[in-house]
C-alpha positions as MATLAB code, in Angstrom:
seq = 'XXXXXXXXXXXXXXXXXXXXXXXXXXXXXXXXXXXXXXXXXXXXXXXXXXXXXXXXXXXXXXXXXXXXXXXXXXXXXXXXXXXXXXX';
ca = [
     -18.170   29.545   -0.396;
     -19.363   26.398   -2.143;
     -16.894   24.363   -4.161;
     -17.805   22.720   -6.905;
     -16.134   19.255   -8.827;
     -15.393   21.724  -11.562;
     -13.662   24.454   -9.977;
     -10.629   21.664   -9.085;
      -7.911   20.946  -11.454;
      -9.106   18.080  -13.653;
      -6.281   15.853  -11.650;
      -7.887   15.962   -8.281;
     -11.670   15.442   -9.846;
     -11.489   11.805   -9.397;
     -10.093   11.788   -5.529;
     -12.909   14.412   -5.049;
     -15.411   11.910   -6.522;
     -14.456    8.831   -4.354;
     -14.002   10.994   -1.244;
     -16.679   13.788   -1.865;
     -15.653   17.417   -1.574;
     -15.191   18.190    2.085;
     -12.604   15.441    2.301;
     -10.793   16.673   -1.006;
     -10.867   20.134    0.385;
      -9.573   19.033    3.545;
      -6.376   17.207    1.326;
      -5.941   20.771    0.373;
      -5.900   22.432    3.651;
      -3.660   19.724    5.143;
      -1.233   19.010    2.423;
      -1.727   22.425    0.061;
       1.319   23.422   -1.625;
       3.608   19.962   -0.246;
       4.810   17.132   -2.242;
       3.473   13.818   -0.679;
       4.190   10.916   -2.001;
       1.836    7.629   -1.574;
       2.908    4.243   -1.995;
       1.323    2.108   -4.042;
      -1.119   -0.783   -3.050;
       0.863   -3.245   -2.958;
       3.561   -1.614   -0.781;
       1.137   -0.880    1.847;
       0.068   -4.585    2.081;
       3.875   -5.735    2.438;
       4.541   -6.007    6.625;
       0.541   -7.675    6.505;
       2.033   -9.941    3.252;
       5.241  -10.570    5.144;
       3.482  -12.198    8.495;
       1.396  -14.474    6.236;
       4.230  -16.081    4.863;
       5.574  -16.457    7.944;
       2.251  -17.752    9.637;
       2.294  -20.244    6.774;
       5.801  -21.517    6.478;
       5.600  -25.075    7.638;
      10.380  -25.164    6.980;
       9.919  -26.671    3.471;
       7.052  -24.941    1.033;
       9.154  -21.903    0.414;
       8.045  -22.474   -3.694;
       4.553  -23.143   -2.820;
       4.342  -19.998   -0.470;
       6.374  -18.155   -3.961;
       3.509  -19.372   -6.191;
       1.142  -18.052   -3.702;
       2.179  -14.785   -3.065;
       3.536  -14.129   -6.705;
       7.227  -13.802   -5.818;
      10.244  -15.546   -6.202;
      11.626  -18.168   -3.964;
      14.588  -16.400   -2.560;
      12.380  -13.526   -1.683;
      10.350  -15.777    0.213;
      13.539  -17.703    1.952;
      15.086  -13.531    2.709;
      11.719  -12.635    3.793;
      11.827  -15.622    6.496;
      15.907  -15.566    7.483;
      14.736  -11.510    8.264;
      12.071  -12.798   10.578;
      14.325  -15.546   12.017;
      16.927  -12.711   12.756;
      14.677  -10.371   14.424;
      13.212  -12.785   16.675;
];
């Protein structure tokens, strides 16, 4: 049976569009029917973020690395005393 952009519910047109209709009908047969949640951009880029910082901290530019990364410094310094304590 061929599918057609129109015959999905207007939400899904645009993930059709990117992916082209096999993929989108193969979301359906996979997750048809189940919730599934996906995080956004930024969360998926977080462990990749989260080496960077740590790759770049030289013990003192915990602002500079804050500016950079657009967060604040004590995120940065937790971010680093996590890595100290797993290593």
């Amino acid at each position: 049976m061929k599918l057609k952009l129109s015959d999905l519910p207007p939400q899904f047109e645009n993930i059709a569009m990117r992916l082209g209709i096999e993929k989108a009908k193969w979301l359906f047969e996979e997750f048809g029917g189940t919730s599934v949640y996906f995080p956004t951009e930024k969360m998926i880029y977080k462990d990749a973020r989260d080496r960077e910082i740590i790759s770049e901290f030289n013990g003192f530019n915990h602002k500079e690395l804050a500016v950079k990364y657009d967060m604040s410094e004590s995120y940065v310094r937790a971010i680093i005393n996590r890595h100290k304590k797993s290593a």
